[in-house]
Every structure is written in C-alpha cells, then in structure tokens.
C-alpha positions in Angstrom: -10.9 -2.7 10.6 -11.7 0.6 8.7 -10.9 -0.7 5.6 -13.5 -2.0 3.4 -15.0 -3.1 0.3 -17.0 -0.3 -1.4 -17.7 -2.2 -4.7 -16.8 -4.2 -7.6 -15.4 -3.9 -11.0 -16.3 -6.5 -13.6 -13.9 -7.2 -15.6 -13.4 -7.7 -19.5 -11.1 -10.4 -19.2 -9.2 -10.7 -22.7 -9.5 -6.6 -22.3 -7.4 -6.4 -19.2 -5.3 -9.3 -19.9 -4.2 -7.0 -22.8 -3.5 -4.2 -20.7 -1.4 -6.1 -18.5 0.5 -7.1 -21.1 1.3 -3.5 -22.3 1.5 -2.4 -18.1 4.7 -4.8 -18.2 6.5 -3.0 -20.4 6.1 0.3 -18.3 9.0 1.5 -16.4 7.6 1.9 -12.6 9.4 4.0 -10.4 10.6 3.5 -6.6 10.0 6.5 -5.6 8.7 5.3 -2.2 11.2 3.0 -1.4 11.8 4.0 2.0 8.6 1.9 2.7 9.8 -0.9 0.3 11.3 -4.2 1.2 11.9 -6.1 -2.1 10.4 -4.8 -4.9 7.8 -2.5 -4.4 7.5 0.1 -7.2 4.5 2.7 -8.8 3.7 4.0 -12.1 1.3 7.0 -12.6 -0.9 7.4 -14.8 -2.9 10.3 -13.4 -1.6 13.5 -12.2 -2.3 17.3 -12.0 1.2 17.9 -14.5 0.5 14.8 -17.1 4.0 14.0 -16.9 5.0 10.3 -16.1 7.9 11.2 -13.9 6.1 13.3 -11.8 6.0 10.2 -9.3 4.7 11.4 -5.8 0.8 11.6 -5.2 -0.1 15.3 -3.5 -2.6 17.7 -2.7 -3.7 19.9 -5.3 -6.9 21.9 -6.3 -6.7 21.1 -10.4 -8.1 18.7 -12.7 -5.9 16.0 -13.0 -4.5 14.8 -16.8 -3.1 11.6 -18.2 0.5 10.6 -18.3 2.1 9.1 -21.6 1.2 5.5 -19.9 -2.3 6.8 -18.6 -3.3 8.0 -22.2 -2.2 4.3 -23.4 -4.4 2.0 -21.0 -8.1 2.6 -23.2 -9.8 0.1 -20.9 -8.7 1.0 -17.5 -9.3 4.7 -18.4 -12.6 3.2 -19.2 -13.4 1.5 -15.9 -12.5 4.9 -13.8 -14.6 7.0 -16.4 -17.5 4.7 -15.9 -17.1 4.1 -12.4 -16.4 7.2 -10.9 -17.0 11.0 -10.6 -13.5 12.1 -12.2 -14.0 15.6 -10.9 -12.5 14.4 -7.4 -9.9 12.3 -9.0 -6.4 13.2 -7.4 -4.0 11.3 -9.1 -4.2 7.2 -10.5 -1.4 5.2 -10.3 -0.7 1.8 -10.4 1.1 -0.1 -7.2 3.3 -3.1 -8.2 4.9 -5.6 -6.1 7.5 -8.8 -6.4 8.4 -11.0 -3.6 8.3 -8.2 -1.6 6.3 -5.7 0.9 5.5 -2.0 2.2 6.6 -1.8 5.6 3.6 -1.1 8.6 3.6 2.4 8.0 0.8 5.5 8.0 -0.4 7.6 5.3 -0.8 11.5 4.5 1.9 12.5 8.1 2.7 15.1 5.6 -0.5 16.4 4.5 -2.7 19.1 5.8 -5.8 16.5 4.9 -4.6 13.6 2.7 -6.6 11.4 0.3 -9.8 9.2 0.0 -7.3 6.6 -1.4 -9.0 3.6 -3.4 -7.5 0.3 -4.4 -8.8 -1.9 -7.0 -6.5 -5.2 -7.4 -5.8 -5.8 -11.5 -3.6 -8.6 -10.7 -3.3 -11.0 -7.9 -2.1 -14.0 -6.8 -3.1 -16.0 -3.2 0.5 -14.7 -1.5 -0.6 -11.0 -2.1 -2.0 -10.0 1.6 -2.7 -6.6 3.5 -3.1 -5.4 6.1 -4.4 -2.9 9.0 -3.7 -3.1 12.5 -4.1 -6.6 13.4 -6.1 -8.1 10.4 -4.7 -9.3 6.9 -6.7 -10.1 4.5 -6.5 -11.1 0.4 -8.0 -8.1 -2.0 -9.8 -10.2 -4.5 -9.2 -9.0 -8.5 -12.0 -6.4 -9.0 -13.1 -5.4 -6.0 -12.9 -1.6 -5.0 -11.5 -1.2 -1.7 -10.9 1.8 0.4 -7.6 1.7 2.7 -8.0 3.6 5.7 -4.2 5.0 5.6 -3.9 6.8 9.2 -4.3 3.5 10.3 -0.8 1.7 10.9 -1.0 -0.5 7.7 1.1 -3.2 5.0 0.9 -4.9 2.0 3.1 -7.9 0.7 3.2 -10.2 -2.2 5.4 -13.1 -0.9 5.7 -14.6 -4.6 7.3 -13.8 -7.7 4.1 -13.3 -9.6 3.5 -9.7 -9.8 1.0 -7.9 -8.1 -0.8 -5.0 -9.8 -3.0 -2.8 -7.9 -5.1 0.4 -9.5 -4.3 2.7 -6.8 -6.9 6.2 -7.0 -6.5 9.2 -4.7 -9.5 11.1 -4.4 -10.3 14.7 -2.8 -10.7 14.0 0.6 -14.3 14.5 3.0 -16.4 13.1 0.5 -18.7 10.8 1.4 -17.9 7.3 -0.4 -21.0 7.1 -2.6 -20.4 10.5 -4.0 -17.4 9.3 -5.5 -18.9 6.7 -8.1 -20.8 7.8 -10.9 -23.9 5.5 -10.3 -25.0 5.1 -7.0 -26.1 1.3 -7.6 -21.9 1.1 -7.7 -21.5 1.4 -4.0 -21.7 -1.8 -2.3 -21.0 -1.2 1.0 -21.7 -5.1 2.2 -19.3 -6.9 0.8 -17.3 -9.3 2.6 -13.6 -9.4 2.5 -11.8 -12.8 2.9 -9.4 -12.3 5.8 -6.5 -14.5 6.5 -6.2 -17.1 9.2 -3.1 -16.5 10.7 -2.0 -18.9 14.1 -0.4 -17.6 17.5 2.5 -16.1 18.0 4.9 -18.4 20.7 6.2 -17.3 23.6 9.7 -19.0 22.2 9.2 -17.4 18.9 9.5 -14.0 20.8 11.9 -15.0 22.4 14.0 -15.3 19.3 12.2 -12.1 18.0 14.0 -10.0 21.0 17.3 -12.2 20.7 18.0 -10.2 17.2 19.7 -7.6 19.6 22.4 -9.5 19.8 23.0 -9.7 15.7 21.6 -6.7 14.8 23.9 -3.7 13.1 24.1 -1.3 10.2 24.4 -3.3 7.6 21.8 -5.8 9.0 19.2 -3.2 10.2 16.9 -3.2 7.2 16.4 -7.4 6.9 15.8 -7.6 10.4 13.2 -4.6 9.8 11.8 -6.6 6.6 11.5 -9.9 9.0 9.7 -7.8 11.9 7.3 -6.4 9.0 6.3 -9.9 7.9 5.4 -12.0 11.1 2.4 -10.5 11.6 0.8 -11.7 8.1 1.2 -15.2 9.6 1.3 -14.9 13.2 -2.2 -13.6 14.8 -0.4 -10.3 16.3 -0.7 -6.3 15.3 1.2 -4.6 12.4 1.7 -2.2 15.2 4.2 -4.5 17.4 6.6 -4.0 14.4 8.1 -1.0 16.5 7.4 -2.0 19.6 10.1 -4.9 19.1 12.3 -2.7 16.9 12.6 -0.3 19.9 13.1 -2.9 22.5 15.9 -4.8 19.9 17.5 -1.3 19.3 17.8 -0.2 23.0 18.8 -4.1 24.3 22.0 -3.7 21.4 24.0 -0.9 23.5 24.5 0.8 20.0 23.7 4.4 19.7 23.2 4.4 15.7 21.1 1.8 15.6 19.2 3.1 18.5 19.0 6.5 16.3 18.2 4.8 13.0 15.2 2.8 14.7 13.7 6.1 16.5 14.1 7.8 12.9 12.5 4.9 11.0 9.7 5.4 13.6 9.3 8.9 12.8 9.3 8.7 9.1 6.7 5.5 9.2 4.0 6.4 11.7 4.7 9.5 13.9 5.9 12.7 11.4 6.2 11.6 8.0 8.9 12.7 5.0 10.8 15.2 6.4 11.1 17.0 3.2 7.2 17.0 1.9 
C-alpha cells in the first residue's frame, strides 16, 4: 500500500468539538457525485477564487484564499497554519460522508500532474473504512495521512454518524517533509490499523456473477454500490469491482448496460471527466 501515515495532529478537544458543531450547519456540495453512493458530499474552504461554490479542486499556480466557511473555522485554520508550509497549499476542503461510499475509483485522470492530496480524519466512527487496492484500513481522528490517488481506491462510512475528513491538496513533487512547517511533524513510522476482512466464497461469486440475470437501467447503480462494498469485508481487491461489472454487463445480452459499464470504467480508472 502507498498510502501512509505522515503524522499526527493533536487535538483541542472542546476546540474541535466546537467546530464541528458550526461545520454542521455548512451546506456541502455533491459536486462529485458521480463517485458517490449514498451520501457523499464536500465543502471548501480553500481555494485559489475564495468563493464557497467554487467546488471542484484544480491545478493552479496562485496563492490560495479562504472561503466564507474557511474564514469561520479559527481552529482548523490554526492546525494547517501550524502544521504546514501554506505556500504549497492547493485547495482545503472538507470530505463528508453518511451511510454511504466513493466508488473504487483513481484520482487526477484529468490532470497534467495532480495533487500531493492529504487527509486528516476530524470525525470518525469504527464503520468509516478506506481503502487501496486490496487493503482497508480505519483512519484514526488526527492522524495525517497521504492517499496515494492513481492507485484504484474507496472510502465508506457504513453508519449514520457522519464522517468528516480535512481533505488538503498540495503542489505536487514535493517531497512530504517539505510540506510541514516543522520537520519533527513528519512521522513517517506510524502504523495504520488495517481491517481484517475474511475470504471471499466460491458460492458468494457465484451469486456476484448471477446479478446478470437482474441487472438493468434502473438497477445498474445499486448493483455498482454492492460490487463497491464487498471488498471492505471480503479479503479481495478494490480492483475486481470492474472486473465483475464487465463480466455481469457482457453475460446480460444488453447493449446499454454493456455501454454504461465500459463508460463508468472510463470515467473511474482509465480517462477521467470528460469535460475537465
């Protein structure tokens, strides 16, 4: 797994608690719901325009500003300040999730380079998993993680408390320590707590591959959303998300959802947004 615990953010407990508080009366926007199943929704706080609706994280060469909801969150903007080198900040936003999850995708398809993208969990509960490839594990509040994006990962929160991640996008090619303000900030040797997940059974597959024979247009995206969460308890790859999709699609005998599976493909791990 590439991605990896860089450090650790100590919290002031009753001083995030109250940020939380005033977080809950942002309104997020679902701007990537094409990834979403559930609710999966982002807020930003950080951009190069300072304006709240400007929603979707790209490459830029300014100094970023703070949004109407960035300008109001004193603490958090006093964890990044004190944690990082704002210089190569790209954008900050927050990542929340209900009883939902990001499908298996990759990141930056779109990009000439992409991000450094760090996450540092505000809120979490022991339902909120991720995951790259074929490992999950639980972010722990606090702890400063770089996500490796061009690999095929998820994230999930199967649980109706929210999940509230500090999501920052820095300029990308720097080395990681070069991005904190103090170098004693990088902790490089921290160890994650991965999940435990048990085998996958030959007659659970066997059902997986049987949803050809349900599987239509108005189905397509729940049998999608149930293909993107076996994997956070059965011990297989994010990956084999497609691989069943395509094999579901092209056992159905139906052209458009034949097509819609190749095009969900393309947008989630081979070409990206069409239109960025």
């Amino acid at each position: 797994m590439e991605s990896k615990i860089i450090g650790k953010v100590n919290f002031e407990e009753h001083l995030l608690d109250k940020e939380l508080k005033l977080i809950d009366t942002f309104e997020f926007n679902d701007s990537y719901s094409e990834y979403a199943s559930g609710i999966w929704k982002t807020c930003m706080l950080w951009n190069r325009s300072g304006q709240k609706d400007d929603h979707l994280s790209i490459e830029h060469d300014t100094y970023v500003k703070p949004t109407e909801y960035g300008k109001q969150l004193a603490y958090v903007n006093e964890i990044i300040a004190n944690t990082f080198k704002k210089e190569h900040i790209k954008t900050v936003r927050l990542f929340m999730c209900i009883n939902g999850l990001i499908i298996p995708h990759k990141d930056y398809l779109e990009f000439k380079k992409g991000f450094t993208r760090i996450h540092i969990p505000l809120k979490i509960n022991e339902h909120a998993l991720t995951s790259e490839e074929d490992v999950v594990y639980n972010m722990q509040k606090g702890e400063i993680w770089f996500i490796e994006g061009r690999k095929i990962h998820s994230a999930a929160n199967f649980s109706k408390v929210k999940r509230i991640n500090l999501v920052i996008d820095f300029a990308p090619d720097i080395p990681f320590e070069e991005l904190f303000l103090n170098s004693e900030n990088y902790q490089p040797n921290l160890i994650p707590k991965i999940s435990q997940r048990t085998q996958l059974k030959e007659e659970e597959l066997g059902y997986i591959k049987g949803l050809s024979k349900i599987i239509n247009e108005m189905n397509f995206d729940d049998i999608l959303s149930i293909l993107s969460k076996i994997h956070f308890y059965r011990n297989v790859s994010s990956e084999l998300v497609f691989g069943w999709l395509d094999e579901i699609a092209t056992a159905s005998n139906n052209y458009n959802i034949q097509r819609k599976a190749q095009e969900v493909t393309d947008l989630l791990i081979r070409k990206g947004p069409i239109n960025n």
